[in-house]
C-alpha positions in Angstrom: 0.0 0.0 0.0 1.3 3.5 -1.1 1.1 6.3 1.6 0.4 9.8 1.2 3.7 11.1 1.4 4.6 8.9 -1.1 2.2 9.2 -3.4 4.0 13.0 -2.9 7.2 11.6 -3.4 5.8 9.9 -6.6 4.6 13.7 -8.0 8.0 15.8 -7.1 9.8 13.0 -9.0 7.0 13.8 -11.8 7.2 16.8 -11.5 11.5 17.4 -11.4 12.2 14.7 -14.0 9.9 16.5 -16.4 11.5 20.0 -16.3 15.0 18.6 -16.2 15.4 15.1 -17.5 17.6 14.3 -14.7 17.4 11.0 -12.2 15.5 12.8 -8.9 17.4 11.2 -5.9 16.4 11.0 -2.0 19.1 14.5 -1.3 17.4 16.3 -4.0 14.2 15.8 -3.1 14.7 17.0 0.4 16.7 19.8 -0.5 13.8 21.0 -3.0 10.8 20.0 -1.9 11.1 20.5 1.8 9.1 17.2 3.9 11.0 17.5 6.9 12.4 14.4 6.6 15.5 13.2 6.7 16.6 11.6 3.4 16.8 7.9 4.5 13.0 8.1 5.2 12.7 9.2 1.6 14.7 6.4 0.1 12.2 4.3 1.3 9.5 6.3 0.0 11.2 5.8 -2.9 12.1 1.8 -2.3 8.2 1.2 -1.6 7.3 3.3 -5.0 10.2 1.0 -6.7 8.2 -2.1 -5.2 5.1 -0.7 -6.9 6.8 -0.7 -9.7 6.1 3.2 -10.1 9.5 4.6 -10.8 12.3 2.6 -12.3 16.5 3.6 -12.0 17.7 4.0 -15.2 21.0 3.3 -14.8 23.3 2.5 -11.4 22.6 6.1 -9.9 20.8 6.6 -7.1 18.1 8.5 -9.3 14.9 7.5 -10.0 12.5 7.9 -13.3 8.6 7.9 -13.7 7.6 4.4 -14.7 4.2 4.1 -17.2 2.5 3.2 -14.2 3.5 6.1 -12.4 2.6 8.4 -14.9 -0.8 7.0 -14.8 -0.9 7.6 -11.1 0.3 10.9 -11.3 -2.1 11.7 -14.0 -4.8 10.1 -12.5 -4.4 10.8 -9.3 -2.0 13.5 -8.5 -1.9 15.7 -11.5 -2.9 19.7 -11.2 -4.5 20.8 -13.9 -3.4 24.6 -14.0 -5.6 26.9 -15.4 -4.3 29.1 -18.8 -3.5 32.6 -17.9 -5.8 35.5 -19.4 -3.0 35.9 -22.0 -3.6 32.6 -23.0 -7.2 32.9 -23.2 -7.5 36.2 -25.2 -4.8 34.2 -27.6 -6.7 31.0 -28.4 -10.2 33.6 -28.7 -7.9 36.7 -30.7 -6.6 33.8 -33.1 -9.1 31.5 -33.8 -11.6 34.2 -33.4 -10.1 35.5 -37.3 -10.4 32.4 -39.2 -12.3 32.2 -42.3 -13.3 28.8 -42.5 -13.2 25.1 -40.9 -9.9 24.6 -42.7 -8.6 27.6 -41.2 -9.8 27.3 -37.4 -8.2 23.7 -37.2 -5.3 24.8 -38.5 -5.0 27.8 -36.3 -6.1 25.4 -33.4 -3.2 23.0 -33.9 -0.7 25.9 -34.3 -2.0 27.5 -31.1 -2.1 23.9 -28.8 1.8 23.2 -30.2 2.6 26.5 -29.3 1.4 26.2 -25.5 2.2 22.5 -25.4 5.5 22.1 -26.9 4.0 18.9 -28.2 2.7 18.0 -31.1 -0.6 19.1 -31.7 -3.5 16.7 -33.9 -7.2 18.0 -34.7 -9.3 15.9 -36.2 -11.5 16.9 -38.8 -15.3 16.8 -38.0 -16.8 13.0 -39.5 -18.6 13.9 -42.5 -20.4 10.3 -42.3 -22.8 12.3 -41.1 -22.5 15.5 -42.6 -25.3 17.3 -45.4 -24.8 18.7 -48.4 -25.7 23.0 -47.6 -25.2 24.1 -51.4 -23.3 24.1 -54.2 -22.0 26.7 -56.3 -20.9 26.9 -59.7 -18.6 29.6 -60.8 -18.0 30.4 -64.4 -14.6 31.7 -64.7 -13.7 31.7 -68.3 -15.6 30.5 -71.5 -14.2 27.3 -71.0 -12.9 26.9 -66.8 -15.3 26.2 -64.2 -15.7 26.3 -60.2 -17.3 24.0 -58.5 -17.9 24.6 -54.8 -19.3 22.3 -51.8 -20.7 23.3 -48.9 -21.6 21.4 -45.6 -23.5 21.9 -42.9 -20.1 21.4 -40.9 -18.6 24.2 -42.2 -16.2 22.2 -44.8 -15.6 23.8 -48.1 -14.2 22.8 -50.6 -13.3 23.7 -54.5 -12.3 22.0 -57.6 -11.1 23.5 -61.0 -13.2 22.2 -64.5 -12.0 22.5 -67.6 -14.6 22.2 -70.4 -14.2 21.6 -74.1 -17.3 23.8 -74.8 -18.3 27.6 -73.8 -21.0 27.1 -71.0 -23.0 30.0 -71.4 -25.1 32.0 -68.1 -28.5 30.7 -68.2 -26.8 27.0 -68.6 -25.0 27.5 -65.6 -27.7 29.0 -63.7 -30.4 26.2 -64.6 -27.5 23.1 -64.1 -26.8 25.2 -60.3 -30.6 25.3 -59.3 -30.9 21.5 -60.4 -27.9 20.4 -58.6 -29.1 22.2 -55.2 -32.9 21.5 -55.5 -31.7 17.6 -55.4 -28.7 18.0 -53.2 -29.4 20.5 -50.7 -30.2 19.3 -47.4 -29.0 15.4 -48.8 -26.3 13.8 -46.3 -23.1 13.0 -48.2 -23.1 9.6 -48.3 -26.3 9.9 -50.3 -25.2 12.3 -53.0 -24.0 9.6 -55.1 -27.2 8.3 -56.6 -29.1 12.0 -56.5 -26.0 13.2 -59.0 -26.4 9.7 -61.0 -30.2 10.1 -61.5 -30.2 13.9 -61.9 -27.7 13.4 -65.0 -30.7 11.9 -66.6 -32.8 14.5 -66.4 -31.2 17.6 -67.8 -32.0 18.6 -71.5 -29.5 16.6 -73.8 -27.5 19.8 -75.2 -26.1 20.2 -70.9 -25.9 16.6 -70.6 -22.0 16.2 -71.2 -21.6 19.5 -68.7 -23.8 18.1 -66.0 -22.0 14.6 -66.5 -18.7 16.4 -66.1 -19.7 18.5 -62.9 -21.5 15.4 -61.8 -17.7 13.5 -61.8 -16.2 16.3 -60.3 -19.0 16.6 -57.5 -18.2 13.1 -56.4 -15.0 13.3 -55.9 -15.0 16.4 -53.8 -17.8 14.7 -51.8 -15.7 10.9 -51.6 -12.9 13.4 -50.4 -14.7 15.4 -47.5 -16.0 11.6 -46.1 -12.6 10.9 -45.3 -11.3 10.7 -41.9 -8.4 13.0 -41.5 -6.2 14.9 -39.4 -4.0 18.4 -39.5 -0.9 18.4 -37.3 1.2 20.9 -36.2 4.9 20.7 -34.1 6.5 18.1 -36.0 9.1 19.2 -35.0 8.9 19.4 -31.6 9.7 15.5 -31.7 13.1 16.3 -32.9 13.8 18.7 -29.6 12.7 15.7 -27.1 14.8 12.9 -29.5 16.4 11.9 -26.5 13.6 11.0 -24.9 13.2 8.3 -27.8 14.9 5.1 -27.4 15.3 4.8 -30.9 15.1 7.0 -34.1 11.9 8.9 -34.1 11.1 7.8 -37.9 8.2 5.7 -37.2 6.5 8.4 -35.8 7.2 11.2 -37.8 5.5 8.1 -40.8 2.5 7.7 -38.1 1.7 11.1 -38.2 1.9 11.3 -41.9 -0.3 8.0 -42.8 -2.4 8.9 -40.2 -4.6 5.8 -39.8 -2.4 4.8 -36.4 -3.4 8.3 -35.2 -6.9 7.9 -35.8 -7.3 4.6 -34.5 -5.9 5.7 -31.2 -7.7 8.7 -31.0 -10.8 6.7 -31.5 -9.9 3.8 -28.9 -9.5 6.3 -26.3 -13.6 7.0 -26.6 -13.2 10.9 -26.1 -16.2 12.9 -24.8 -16.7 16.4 -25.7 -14.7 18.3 -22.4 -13.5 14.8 -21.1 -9.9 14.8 -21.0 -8.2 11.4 -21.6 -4.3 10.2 -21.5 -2.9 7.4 -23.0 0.4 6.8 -21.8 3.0 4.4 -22.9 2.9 0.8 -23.1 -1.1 1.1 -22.6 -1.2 1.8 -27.0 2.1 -0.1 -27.9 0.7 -2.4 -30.1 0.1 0.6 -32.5 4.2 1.1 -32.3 4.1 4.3 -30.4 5.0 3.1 -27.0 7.1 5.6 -26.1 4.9 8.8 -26.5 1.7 9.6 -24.7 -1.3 11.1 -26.3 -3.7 13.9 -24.0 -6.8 14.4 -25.9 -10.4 15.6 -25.9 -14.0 15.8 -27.9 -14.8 18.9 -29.1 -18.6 19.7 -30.9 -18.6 19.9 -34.5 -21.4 21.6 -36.3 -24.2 19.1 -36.7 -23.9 17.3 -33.5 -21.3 15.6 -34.1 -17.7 15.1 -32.1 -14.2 15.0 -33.3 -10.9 14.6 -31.6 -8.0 17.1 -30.6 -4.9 16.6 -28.8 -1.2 16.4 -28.5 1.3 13.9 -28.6 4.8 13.6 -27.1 7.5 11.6 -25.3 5.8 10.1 -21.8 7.9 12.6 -20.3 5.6 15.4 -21.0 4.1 18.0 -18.6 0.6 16.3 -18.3 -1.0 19.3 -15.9 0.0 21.8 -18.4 -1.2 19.8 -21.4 -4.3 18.4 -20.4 -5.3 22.1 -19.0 -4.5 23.1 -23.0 -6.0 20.6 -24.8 -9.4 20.9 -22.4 -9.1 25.2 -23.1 -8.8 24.8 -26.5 -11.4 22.4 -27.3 -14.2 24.3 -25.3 -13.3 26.7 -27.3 -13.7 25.4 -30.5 -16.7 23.6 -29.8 -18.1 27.0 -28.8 -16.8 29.0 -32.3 -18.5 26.3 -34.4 -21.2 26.1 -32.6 -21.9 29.9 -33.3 -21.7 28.9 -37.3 
């Protein structure tokens, strides 16, 4: 059975390891900390912890590391989840306050969580399983270029580039843009694909070719916006904490860039919209990235839905600090797109 004081042992050795890297030893500790106690009577603090297999020594020093297990129990159990300073608050409300678009708020919003993290920061895009088709908008821009624009009730937009062999005139345009929306508007994504197919057959035969062609082009931006997907941001933080890494830090620099190990994380975790979770360690190795830990949360997308935003770093990470960001953040967010 762990005591109190060393449960407080447990989070000064936290709590020192992760500003300096540095083995926290028994003299240290009392010097530091201040439990008047004499240093013996921490060693075995620190010799009951070892028992519990809650910090580990690294090497023949008389220092002692954070364990997985002890991270959890600091994070569970011991962890203070500062508040952000007002600075911080008017930044994350100043900067994602002047974005234009979805694209543009979860980019700023992994920019901003790197920034006060030093981690790397992931946001999930909202799943557009469930999202709706709000309009679409044709664009003539030439006699012979086209712009094709979808809308969704999430707030995704997104624009392709059609070249045409013939000159589409106005009222063309016009009659193929009130078609597409009278069939489409309101229609969630994952039913577009038959609307477009059918309403092909119906246009008079002179716009069949064009409607055929924005048709193709239609489905492709909406097979695009269905996709899971993350942006990331602090890449290269991971190169800073290297030697927290074992090994070379390849693998994850290729898990952040496939993206599907990411995902299926964030998605085993089961995040709650302003539930903060960890995983730490060994507890995700079989994805390969046992040696970082992930701090994430929920956050409300437009439409009821809820997505996933977080950072990832080595284990030694400052948890209080990032779990107080990530949570900040996402309330945020989920209250700017819920305003949309």
């Amino acid at each position: 059975m762990v005591s109190e004081r060393s449960l407080e042992v447990l989070r000064v050795i936290v709590q020192d390891y992760v500003a300096s890297r540095e083995p926290v030893g028994s003299k240290a500790i009392v010097e530091r900390h201040g439990f008047n106690v004499s240093a013996a009577t921490i060693r075995n603090d620190m010799a009951l912890l070892e028992e519990e297999e809650l910090i580990a020594a690294p090497h023949t020093s008389s220092g002692r590391v954070p364990t997985d297990k002890g991270y959890r129990v600091f994070v569970d159990r011991l962890a203070d989840l500062r508040p952000l300073s007002p600075a911080q608050r008017t930044a994350i409300e100043t900067f994602l306050g002047e974005a234009v678009d979805l694209d543009d708020v979860l980019a700023r919003t992994v920019r901003l969580l790197s920034q006060f993290t030093s981690q790397v920061a992931l946001a999930q895009y909202p799943s557009f399983g469930s999202a709706r088709v709000r309009h679409v908008e044709l664009v003539a821009l030439g006699p012979s270029r086209l712009s094709t624009v979808l809308i969704t009730d999430t707030g995704r937009i997104d624009q392709r580039l059609i070249e045409v062999t013939a000159p589409v005139d106005d009222a063309a345009l016009a009659d193929l843009r009130s078609r597409i929306n009278a069939e489409l508007g309101g229609v969630a994504l994952g039913e577009t694909g038959g609307r477009l197919a059918r309403l092909a057959g119906t246009v008079p035969p002179d716009r069949a070719d064009l409607m055929a062609t924005i048709a193709g082009v239609l489905g492709e931006q909406v097979a695009a916006n269905r996709q899971d997907r993350l942006v990331v941001a602090g890449a290269a933080n991971l190169a800073r904490t290297q030697r927290d890494f074992r090994g070379s830090i390849d693998p994850l620099l290729d898990a952040l860039e496939e993206q599907v190990t990411m995902l299926r994380l964030l998605t085993e975790m089961e995040l709650e919209v302003d539930e903060v979770r960890t995983s730490i360690g060994r507890e995700h190795e079989a994805t390969g990235l046992g040696e970082t830990s992930v701090v994430a949360t929920g956050y409300a997308a437009t439409g009821g839905g809820v997505a996933h935003l977080g950072v990832l770093g080595p284990t030694r990470m400052d948890y209080g600090n990032n779990m107080a960001a990530v949570r900040a953040v996402a309330r945020y967010l989920t209250r700017l797109l819920g305003e949309d």
